[in-house]
C-alpha positions as CSV (number, residue, x, y, z in Angstrom):
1,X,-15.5,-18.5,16.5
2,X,-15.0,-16.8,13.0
3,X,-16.1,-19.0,10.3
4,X,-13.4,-19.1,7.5
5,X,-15.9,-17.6,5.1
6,X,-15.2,-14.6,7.0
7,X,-12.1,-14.7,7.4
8,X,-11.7,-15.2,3.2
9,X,-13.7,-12.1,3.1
10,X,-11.4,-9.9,5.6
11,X,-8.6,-10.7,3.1
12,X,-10.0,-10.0,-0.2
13,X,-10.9,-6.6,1.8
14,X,-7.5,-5.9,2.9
15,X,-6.2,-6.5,-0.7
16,X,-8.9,-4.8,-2.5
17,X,-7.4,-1.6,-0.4
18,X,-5.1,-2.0,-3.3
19,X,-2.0,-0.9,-0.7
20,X,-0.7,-5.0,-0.8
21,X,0.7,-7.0,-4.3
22,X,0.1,-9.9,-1.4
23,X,-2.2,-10.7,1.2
24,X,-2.6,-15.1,2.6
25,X,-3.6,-16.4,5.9
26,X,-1.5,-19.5,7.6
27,X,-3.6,-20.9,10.0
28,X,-1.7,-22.6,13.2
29,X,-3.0,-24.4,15.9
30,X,-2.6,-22.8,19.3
31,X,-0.3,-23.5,21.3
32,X,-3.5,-23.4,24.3
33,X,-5.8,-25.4,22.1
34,X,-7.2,-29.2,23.6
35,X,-9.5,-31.2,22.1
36,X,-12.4,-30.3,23.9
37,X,-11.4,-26.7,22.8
38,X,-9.9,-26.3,19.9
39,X,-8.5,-23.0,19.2
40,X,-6.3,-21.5,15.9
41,X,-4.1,-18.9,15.8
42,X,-4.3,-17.0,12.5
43,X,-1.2,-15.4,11.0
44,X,-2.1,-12.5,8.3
45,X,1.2,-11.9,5.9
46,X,1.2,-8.9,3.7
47,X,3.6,-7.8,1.2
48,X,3.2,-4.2,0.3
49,X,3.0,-2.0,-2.8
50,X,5.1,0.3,-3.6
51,X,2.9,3.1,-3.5
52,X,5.2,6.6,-3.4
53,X,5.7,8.6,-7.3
54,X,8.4,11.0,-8.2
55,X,8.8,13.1,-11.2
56,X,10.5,15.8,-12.9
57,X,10.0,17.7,-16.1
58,X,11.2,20.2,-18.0
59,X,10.3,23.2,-20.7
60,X,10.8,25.9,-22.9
61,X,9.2,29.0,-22.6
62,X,9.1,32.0,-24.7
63,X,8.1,34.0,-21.8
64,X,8.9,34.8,-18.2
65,X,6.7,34.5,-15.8
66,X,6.5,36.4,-12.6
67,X,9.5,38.2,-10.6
68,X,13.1,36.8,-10.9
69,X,11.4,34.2,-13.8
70,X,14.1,33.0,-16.6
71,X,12.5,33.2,-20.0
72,X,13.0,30.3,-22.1
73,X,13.1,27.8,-18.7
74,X,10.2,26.3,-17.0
75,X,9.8,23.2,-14.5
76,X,8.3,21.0,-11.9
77,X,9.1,18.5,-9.1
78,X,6.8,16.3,-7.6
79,X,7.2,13.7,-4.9
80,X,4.0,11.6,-4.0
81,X,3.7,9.2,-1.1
82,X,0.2,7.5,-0.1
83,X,1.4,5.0,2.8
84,X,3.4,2.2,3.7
85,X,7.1,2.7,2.7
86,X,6.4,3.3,-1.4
């Protein structure tokens, strides 16, 4: 039997992953517990952060660089995703 010290602590671990804006536990009784054996079924519900980044930028140069470069034009794209669906 886990006491529900440690079950406290498994939470604040999941959400200090800083991947969830939510982490709580719903404790149920299960549906084979008696009295002379109690038993709980624990449902963990998460709600996760967006976690994905995109970005564009642009700029003026006053030189080219490279083969084929425009001068006077310069930019970037980026696209970041660290789990879950971001």
């Amino acid at each position: 039997m886990v006491p529900l010290s440690q079950a406290k602590a498994d939470i604040d671990s999941i959400y200090s992953t800083g991947l969830y804006d939510d982490v709580n536990m719903l404790p149920q009784e299960a549906e084979d517990s008696t009295e002379e054996n109690p038993k709980v079924d624990l449902t963990i519900n998460l709600v996760e952060r967006k976690t994905g980044g995109l970005g564009a930028g642009t700029g003026i140069s006053a030189q080219a660089r490279g083969e084929g470069a425009l001068p006077g034009f310069v930019g970037n794209f980026t696209y970041s995703q660290v789990g879950g669906r971001g």
